[in-house]
N, C-alpha and C positions, 0 to 999 in steps of 0.2 A: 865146723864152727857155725853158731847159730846166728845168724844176722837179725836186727832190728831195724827197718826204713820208716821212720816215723814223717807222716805227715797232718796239717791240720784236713786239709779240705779238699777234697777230688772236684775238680773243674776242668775247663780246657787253658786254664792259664800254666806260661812256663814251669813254676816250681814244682806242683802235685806232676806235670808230664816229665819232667826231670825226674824227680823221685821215685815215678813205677818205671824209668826206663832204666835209671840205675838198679833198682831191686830184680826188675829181669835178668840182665846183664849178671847179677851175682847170683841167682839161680842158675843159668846155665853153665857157669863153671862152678855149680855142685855143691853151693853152699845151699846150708838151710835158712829161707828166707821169708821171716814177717812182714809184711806190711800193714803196719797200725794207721791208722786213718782217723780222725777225728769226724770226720763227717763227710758222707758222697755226694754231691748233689745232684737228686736225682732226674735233673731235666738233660744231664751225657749221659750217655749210656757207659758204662763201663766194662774197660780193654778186659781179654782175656789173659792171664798171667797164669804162663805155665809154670808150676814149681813152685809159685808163690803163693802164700796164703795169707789170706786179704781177712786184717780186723777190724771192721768198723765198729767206733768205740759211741755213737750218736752222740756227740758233743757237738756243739755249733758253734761253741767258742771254745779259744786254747784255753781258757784259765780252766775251763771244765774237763779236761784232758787229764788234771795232773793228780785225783785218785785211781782212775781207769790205765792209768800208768804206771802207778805205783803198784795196783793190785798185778800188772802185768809182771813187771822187771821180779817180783819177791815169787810168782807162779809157773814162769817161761825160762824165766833166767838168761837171756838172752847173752849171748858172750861181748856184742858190740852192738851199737844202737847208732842211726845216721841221720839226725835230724836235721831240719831246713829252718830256715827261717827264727829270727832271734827272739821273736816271743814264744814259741816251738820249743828252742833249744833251750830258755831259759826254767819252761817247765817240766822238761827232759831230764835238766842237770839236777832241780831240788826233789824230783820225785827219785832220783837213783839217791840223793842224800837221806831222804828218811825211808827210801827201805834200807840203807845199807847198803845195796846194793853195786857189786866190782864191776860191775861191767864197764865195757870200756865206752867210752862217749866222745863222737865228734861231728860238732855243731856246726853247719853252714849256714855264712849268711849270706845275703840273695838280693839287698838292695842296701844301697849307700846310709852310714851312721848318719847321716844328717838329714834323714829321713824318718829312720825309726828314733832317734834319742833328742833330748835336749837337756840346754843346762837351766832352762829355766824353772826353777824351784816348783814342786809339787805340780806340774801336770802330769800328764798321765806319761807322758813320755822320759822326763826326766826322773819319775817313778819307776820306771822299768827300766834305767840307764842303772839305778842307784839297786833292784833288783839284779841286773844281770853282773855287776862287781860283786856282789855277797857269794853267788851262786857259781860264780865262771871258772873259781880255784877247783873244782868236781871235775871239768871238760878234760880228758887226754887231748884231744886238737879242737882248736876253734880254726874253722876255712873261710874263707873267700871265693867266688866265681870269678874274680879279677887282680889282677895286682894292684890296679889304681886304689880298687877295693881294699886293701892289705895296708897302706899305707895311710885311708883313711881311719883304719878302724885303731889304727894303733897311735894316733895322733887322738884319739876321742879318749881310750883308757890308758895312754901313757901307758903300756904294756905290749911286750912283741911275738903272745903267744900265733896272734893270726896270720896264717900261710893261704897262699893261691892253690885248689886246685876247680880246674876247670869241668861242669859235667859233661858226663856222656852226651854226646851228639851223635857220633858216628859209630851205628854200630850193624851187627847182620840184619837185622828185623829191617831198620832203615831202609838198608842199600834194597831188601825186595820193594821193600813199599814203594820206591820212586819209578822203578818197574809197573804198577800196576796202571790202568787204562786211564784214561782222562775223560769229563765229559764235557766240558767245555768248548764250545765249537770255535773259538777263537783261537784256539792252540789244535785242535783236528785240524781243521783247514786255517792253518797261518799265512796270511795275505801279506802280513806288518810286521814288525818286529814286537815283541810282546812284553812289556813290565810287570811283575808281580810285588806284591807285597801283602805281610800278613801282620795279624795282631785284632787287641781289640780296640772298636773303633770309639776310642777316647781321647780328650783334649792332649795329654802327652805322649800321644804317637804320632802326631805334629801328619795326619792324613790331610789334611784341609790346605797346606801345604803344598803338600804334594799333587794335588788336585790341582793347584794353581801353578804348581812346576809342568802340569803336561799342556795346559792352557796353554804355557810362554813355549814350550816344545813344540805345540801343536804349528808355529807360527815358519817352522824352519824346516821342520820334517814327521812323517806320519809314521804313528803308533800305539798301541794300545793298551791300557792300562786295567789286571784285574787287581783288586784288593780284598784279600780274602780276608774272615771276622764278620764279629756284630758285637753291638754294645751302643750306649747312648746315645752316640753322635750320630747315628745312622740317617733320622728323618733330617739334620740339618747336613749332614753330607748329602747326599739325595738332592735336596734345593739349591747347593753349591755347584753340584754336575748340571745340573739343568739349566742353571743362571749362566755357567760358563760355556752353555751349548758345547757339554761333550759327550752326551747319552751314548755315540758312537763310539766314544774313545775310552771311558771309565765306567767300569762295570763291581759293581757290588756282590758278588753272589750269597754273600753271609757264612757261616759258620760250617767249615768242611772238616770230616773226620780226615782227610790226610791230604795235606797241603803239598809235602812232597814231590807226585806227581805230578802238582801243578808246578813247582820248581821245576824239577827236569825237564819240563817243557818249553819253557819259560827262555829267555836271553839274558834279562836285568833283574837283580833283584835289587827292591828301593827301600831304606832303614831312615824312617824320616822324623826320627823320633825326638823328642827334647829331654830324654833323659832315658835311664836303661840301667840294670844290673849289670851282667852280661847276656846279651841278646841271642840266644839257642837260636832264632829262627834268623838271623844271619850267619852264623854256621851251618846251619842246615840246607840253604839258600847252595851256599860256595860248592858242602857234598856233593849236591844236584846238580853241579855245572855254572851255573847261574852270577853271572860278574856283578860282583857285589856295587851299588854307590850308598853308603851311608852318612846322614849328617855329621857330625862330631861333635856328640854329644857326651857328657861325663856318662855313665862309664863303661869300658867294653868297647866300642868301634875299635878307636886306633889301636887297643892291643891286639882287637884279633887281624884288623887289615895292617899290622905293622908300618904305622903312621903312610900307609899307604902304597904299599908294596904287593898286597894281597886285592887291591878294589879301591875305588875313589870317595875321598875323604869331604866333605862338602861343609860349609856352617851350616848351626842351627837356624830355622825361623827364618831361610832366605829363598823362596821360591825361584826365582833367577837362577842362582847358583846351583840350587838343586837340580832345574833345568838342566845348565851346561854339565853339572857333573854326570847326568843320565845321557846327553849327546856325546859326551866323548866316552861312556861304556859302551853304545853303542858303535861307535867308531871303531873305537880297537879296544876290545874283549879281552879279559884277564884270560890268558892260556892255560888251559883243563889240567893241567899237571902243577900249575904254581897253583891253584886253587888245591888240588889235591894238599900238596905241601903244609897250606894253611891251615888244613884241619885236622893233621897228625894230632897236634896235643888233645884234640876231644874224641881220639879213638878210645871206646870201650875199655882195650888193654892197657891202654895208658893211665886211664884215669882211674879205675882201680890198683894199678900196679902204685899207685902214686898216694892214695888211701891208706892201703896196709903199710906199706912203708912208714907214712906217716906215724902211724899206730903203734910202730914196733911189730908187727905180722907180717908172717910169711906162709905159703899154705902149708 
């Protein structure tokens, strides 16, 4: 069977790392696998992918995607296509309609309908709401990364073709990676107990926050804080550590190809986000060991920490609270085995096995 992994944009953001990790994952169990790419960007360098064969179509934008698609699906013939993202997916579904094309189609979305659509008449988003209804009868599954996710999307189109399934997180590549060396001397020689967190450093990953949760920390007990990423906020994070005098305690080191390792090193992981699809690097966090404290923010925390069972649940926007939520992680640590438990549902097997199902396939 020939697989399709269609994505717009190679970055270091979750969705494109999701989608070469899925397309790995289905090469190694022996399928034949595209990956179509809309554009790379060329300042990461890009993973090697055994088995897979990587098309970059130089498009910068999706809408320019959807000849280079079409000439694909009527030349490849691909048997099933896996796209992300609903402007992706929308030009996914009209380019299999005018070639004709049987292939099978199913569409992931990746961040909350009230994000990407509206009802307000001719913007650009209530165009592509009115877009994705004409086109979405083409899809065999439309998915979700979350259930909260499921229950939105189907309150937007009054229609209940969208199902949860969760991506790959946990898979063999993973589990070597968190195996490999550290070089952070704060985790080599661990004096303190150590907080991680990653992402890129932008106003809704609620960092500035969390910078002011270790400030109120710093007052009860000693620890240190890396946060791995870069992106805008970076020079006014920088002036926030140094104004809260904690150059000792929070450290920046920017954009790591495998964060991983720094999890498994790590004691706490911190999700201080004010908003989320479903968050991969808090799953990836728990794989590593790592006792989760997340805000609770729509959407994704509470499912994957089951309102609290898997890691401590904190509100949005409250430095205090996030505080106390990261002292009692440190107190008494989620046990390596109920963490293991958490992240069954984003094992590799699972989440394929859960794909073809969907599809009606079986190998």
């Amino acid at each position: 069977m020939k697989i399709c992994i269609a994505v717009s944009l190679y970055d270091i953001s979750g969705v494109p790392l999701a989608q070469l990790r899925f397309a790995q994952a289905l090469a190694n169990k022996g399928y034949e696998v595209d990956l179509v790419i809309g554009h790379i960007d060329p300042q990461y360098d890009f993973p090697e992918l055994a088995g897979v064969t990587v098309r970059e179509l130089e498009r910068r934008h999706v809408r320019g995607m959807l000849l280079p698609l079409w000439r694909y699906l009527r030349s490849d013939r691909p048997d099933v296509v896996f796209s992300a993202e609903d402007h992706l997916n929308a030009v996914v579904l009209l380019a299999a309609i005018i070639a004709g094309s049987q292939v099978k189609i199913s569409g992931s979305s990746r961040v909350t309908p009230f994000d990407t659509y509206s009802n307000v008449p001719f913007t650009k988003r209530w165009v592509l709401k009115q877009f994705m209804r004409a086109v979405m009868w083409r899809a065999d599954a439309l998915t979700c990364v979350s259930k909260d996710m499921v229950d939105q999307y189907r309150r937007v189109f009054d229609t209940p073709p969208h199902v949860c399934v969760y991506n790959i997180v946990d898979d063999k590549l993973s589990r070597l990676r968190m195996q490999e060396a550290v070089e952070h001397g704060w985790l080599i020689h661990k004096q303190e107990p150590v907080l991680i967190a990653a992402g890129s450093l932008a106003p809704w990953k609620g960092f500035a926050d969390l910078i002011h949760a270790m400030k109120e920390l710093s007052r009860s007990r000693r620890a240190r804080l890396i946060i791995l990423g870069d992106g805008p906020l970076r020079i006014e994070l920088e002036a926030l550590i140094a104004e809260l005098d904690l150059t000792n305690l929070v450290d920046l080191p920017g954009y790591v190809g495998n964060p991983l390792k720094y999890f498994a090193r790590a004691d706490v992981f911190v999700l201080s986000s004010h908003v989320e699809g479903l968050p991969n690097v808090l799953v990836e966090a728990m794989m590593c060991g790592c006792t989760p404290v997340s805000t609770d923010c729509p959407t994704g925390p509470r499912e994957i920490l089951q309102d609290g069972k898997y890691g401590y649940l904190v509100p949005m926007q409250d430095p205090i609270a996030l505080a106390a939520g990261i002292e009692q992680a440190l107190i008494k640590p989620i046990p390596k085995d109920r963490l293991a438990e958490a992240v069954q549902p984003f094992d590799e097997e699972t989440v394929i096995k859960r794909h073809l199902e969907i599809l009606g396939l079986t190998r």
